[in-house]
N, C-alpha and C positions, 0 to 999 in steps of 0.2 A: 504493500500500500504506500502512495507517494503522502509525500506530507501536504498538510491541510491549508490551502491559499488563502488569502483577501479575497472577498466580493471586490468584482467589478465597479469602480469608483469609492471603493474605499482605499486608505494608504494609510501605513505605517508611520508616524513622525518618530523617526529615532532618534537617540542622543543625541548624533552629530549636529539635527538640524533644531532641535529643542532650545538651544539657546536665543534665537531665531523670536520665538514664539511667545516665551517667558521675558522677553524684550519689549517688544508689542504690550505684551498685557501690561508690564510694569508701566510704561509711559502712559498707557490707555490709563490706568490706576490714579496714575501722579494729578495731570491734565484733569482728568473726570473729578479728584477729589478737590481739584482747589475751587473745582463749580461750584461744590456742594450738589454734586449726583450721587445716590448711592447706588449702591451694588442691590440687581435683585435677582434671584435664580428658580424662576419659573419650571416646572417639570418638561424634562425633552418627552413625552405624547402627552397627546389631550384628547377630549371629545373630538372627533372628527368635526361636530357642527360648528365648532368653533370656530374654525377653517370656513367653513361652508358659508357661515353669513360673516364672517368679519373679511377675508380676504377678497371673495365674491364667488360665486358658480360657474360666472362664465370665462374666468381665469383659466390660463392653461396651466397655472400652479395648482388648481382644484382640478380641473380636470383633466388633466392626463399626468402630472407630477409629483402627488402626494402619495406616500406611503404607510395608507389605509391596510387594517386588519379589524377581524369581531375576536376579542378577548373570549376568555371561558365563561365569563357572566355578560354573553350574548351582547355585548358595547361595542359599538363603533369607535376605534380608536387610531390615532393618525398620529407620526410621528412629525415632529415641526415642523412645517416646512421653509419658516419663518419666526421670528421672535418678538414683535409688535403684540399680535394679538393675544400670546400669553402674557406679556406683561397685562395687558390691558384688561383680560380675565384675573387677574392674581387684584390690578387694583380695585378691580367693585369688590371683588370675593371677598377682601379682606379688609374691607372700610378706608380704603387710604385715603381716600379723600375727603373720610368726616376731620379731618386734622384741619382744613382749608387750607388756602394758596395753594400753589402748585407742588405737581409732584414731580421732580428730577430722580429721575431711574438708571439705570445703568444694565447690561447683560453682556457675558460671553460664553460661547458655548457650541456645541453641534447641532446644527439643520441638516435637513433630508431631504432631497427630491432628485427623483428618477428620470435624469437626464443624462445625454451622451458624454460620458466623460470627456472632458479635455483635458489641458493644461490649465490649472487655474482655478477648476470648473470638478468637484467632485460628488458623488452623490450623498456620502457624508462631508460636507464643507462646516466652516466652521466662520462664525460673525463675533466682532465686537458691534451692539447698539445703545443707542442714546435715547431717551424718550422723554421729551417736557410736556407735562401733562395739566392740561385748568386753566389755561390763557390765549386768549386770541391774536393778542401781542404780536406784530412785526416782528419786537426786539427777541422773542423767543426763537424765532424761525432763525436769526440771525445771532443769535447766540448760541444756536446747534451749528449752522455754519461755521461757525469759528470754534468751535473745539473741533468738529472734525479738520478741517484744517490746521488747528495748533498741532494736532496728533500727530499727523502725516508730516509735517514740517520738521517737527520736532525728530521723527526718526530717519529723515534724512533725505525727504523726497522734495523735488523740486520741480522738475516739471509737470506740477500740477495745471489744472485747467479746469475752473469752476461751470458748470452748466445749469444755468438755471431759466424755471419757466413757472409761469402759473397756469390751473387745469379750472379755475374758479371753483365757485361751488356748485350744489348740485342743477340747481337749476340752467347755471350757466354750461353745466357740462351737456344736461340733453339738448338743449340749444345746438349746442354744437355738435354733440353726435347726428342729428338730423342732418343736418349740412354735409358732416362728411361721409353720410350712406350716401344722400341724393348727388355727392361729387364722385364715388366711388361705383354705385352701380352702374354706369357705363361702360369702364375700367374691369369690371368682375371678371372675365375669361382672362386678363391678362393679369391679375393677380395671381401673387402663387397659392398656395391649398391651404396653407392656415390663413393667410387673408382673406382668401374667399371664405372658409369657415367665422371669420373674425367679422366678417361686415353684415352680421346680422344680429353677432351676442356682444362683442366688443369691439366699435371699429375704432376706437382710436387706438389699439393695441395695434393696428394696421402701421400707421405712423411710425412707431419701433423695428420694423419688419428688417432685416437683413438682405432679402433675396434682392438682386441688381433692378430688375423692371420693377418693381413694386418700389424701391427706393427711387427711381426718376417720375413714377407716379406723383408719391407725397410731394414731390419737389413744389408743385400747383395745388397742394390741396388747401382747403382753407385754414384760414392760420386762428388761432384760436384766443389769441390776445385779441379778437376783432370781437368775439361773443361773450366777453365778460361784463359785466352789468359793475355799475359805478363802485358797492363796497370790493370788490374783487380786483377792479383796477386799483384802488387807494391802496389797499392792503397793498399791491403787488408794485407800487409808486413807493411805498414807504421802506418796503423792504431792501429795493435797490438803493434807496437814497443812505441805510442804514450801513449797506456793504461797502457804499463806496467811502461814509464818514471814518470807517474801520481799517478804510486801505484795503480791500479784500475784492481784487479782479475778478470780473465775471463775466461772463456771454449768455445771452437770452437764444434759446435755443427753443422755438416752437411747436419742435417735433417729440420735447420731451414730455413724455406724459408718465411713466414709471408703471410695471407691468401688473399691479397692486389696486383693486378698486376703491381701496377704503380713503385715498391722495385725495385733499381739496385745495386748491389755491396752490403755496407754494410746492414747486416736485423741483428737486436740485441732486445733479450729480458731480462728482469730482473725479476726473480723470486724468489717466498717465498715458503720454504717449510712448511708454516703455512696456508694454502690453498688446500690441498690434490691436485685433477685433476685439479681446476680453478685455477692454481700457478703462471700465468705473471701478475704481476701487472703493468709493463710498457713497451710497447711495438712498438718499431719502424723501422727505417733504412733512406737511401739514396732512392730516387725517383728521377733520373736525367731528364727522358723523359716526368715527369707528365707535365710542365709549355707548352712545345712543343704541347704534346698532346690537351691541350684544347686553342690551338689557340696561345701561344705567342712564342717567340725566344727560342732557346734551353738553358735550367737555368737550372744549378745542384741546388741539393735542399734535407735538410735530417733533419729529425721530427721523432717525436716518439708521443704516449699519454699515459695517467695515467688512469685505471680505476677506479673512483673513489669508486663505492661499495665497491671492490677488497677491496683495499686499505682498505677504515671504519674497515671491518671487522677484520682486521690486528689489527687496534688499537683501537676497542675493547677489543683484546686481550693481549694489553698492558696497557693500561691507564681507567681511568675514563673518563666521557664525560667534557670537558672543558663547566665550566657552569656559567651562569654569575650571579652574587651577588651585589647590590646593597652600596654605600654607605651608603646613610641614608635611610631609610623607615619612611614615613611621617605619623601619626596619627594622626584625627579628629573629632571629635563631636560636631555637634551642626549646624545648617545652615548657624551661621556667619562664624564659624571655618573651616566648610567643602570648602568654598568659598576663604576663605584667605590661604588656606594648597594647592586650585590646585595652585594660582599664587605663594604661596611662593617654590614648588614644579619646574613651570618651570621657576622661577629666579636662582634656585640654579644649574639647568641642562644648561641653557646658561650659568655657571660659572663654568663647566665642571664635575660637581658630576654626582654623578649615582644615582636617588632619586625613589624610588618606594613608589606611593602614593596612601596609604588605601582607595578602595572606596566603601566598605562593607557598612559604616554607623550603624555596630553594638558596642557591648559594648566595654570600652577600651581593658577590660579583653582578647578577643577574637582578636583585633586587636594588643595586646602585643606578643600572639601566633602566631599569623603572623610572628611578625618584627622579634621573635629569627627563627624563620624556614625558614624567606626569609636570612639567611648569611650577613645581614645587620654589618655594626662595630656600629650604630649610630642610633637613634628612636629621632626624633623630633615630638614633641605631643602639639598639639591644642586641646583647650576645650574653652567650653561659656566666662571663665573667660581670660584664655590667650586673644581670641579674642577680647574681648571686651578693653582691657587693652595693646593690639598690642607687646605680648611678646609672649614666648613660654617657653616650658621644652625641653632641650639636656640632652638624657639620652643616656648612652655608654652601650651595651647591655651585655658586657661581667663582667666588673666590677660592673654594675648597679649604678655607680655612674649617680647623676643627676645633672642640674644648670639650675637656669631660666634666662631669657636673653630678650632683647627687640627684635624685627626683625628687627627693624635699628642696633641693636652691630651685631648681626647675619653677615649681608653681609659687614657692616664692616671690621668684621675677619675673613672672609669666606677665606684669606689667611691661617692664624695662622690654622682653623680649617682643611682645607686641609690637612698641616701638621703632625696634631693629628692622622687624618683618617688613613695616609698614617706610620705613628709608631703604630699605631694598627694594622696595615697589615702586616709589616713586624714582629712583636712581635707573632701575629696570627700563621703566615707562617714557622716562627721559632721553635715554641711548637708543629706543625704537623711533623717536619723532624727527 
């Protein structure tokens, strides 16, 4: 029997690339927390209808990209396919909105949908989102813009390119869906097959479309800053006015409408042109009618998410993998040695070092090889004789200087040594610049 693979669009994040990730998160953490967002962690399945009335039915993420099953107590149950609407289920469920003002949320985590994997693009993928919840506020929409762009900035991207549009509200949007059925049924045989499927359940999803003909279609269709009704232009007047006070580039892009029905007024994305076709890496807007829709009072509400692949690959393309190195690496021989190297190992880790501790058990020789390959600054080395005699060797790997010491002077100085660690770090960090 062969060994047991990956499903098809799922992947492995190994160590190598782990540093990567837990980089991301940390800045998403820092940035989010000076907002006053907090962290919330909504369960990965829900009620399928969840899905059904908050994202919409005629989505091609409901219908044909969710990853629906019936549990054994006969429940429809769907695994996210998005993270918006759990939050947005967790805040009625859980009264967060009898505190009043608004509610800044925060999520990271894995989504699911049954798409052709690419690059970039997997069927477990993984988002950072933002979600301001209880205000109508311009400056909210624009102050989700600008943390997702601190974030991105901050880890090292630059050619970004803001996209933004508004889709008005609802009534502004059948307006305009009318217009672009009676501009698109003529066009119908030359659209391709989910367009043609799309202009009768969703056609402004047509707008979005990829295939070459269908994109020199929209070219002429009608533009939809032209059917929004007065509060929907202000709104969408103030928010520009808000980006530019901020310093914060943008392009109004008409075709953007975001593949999600629950989007009113503002839909904005951030793209890299280091991505070819997969180029949004953060992608959101305003959703005023979602909290309404599944059951609570009418609450403005405007989020975006981070794709995290997306993103990796980006810095990839900039950086090394952030990788972690150890202070000291611990060396042993001998059964007494090996015994007093793991406890003197986690004494020095409750003391805040970073100790990587040999448990090879072969020759020193070979566990020397180690300690210069593990990035260590420091090799402390047990043998028969240390043990027996309750001392050790600190050997500094770079200068090879060495000194023997008791293990009582050890955590005695375990200040002073910190110290040492920490000027070999910086001396290190200085002859690499």
């Amino acid at each position: 029997m062969g060994t047991i693979q990956t499903l098809p669009g799922t992947r492995d994040i190994l160590p190598e690339e782990i540093g990567y990730w837990q980089y991301v998160e940390s800045i998403a953490t820092q940035i989010l927390s000076r907002a006053m967002y907090y962290e919330i962690r909504p369960p990965i399945f829900e009620q399928t209808s969840l899905f059904e009335r908050g994202i919409g039915e005629a989505t091609d993420v409901v219908g044909k990209e969710m990853y629906t099953f019936t549990d054994r107590g006969d429940r429809s149950l769907t695994l996210r396919p998005e993270g918006t609407a759990g939050v947005v289920r967790a805040y009625l469920q859980n009264n967060l909105y009898a505190v009043g003002g608004v509610q800044r949320l925060w999520y990271c985590g894995p989504m699911f949908r049954y798409e052709r994997p690419q690059a970039g693009r997997q069927r477990q993928f993984h988002q950072i989102g933002l979600e301001l919840i209880g205000t109508a506020d311009p400056r909210a929409d624009v102050e989700a813009i600008a943390l997702g762009t601190d974030i991105l900035k901050t880890l090292g991207l630059q050619s970004l390119k803001l996209d933004i549009n508004s889709v008005g509200d609802r009534k502004d949007r059948q307006n305009y869906r009318e217009a672009l059925v009676n501009y698109f049924l003529p066009y119908k045989e030359e659209l391709d097959p989910d367009s043609q499927d799309r202009l009768e359940r969703n056609p402004l999803r047509i707008l979005d479309s990829k295939a070459k003909r269908t994109k020199e279609i929209n070219q002429n269709a009608p533009n939809i800053l032209q059917y929004l009704g007065d509060t929907s232009k202000k709104h969408f007047d103030q928010v520009q006015q808000l980006l530019t006070d901020l310093g914060i580039e943008y392009n109004i892009n008409p075709c953007l409408v975001r593949g999600l029905d629950y989007y009113t007024h503002t839909a904005f994305e951030m793209i890299s042109d280091d991505l070819g076709a997969q180029a949004t890496v953060c992608g959101g807007g305003r959703y005023d009618g979602l909290v309404e829709e599944l059951g609570g009072n009418s609450t403005p509400a405007v989020g975006w998410a981070i794709g995290m692949e997306r993103l990796i690959i980006l810095l990839k393309q900039l950086q090394a993998s952030p990788q972690m190195t150890p202070d000291l690496y611990l060396v042993s021989r001998g059964e007494a040695a090996e015994a007093q190297g793991l406890i003197l190992a986690q004494k020095l880790r409750a003391e805040g070092l970073t100790v990587e501790l040999d448990m090879s058990g072969s020759a020193f020789a070979k566990q020397f090889k180690r300690a210069d390959r593990s990035g260590a600054i420091a090799c402390l080395v047990l043998g028969e004789e240390e043990a027996a005699n309750k001392t050790l060797q600190l050997k500094w790997l770079q200068t090879k200087e060495q000194q023997a010491m008791t293990q009582t002077d050890l955590f005695n100085q375990v200040g002073e040594l910190k110290e040492q660690l920490n000027r070999h770090k910086r001396t290190m960090s200085n002859s690499t610049e």
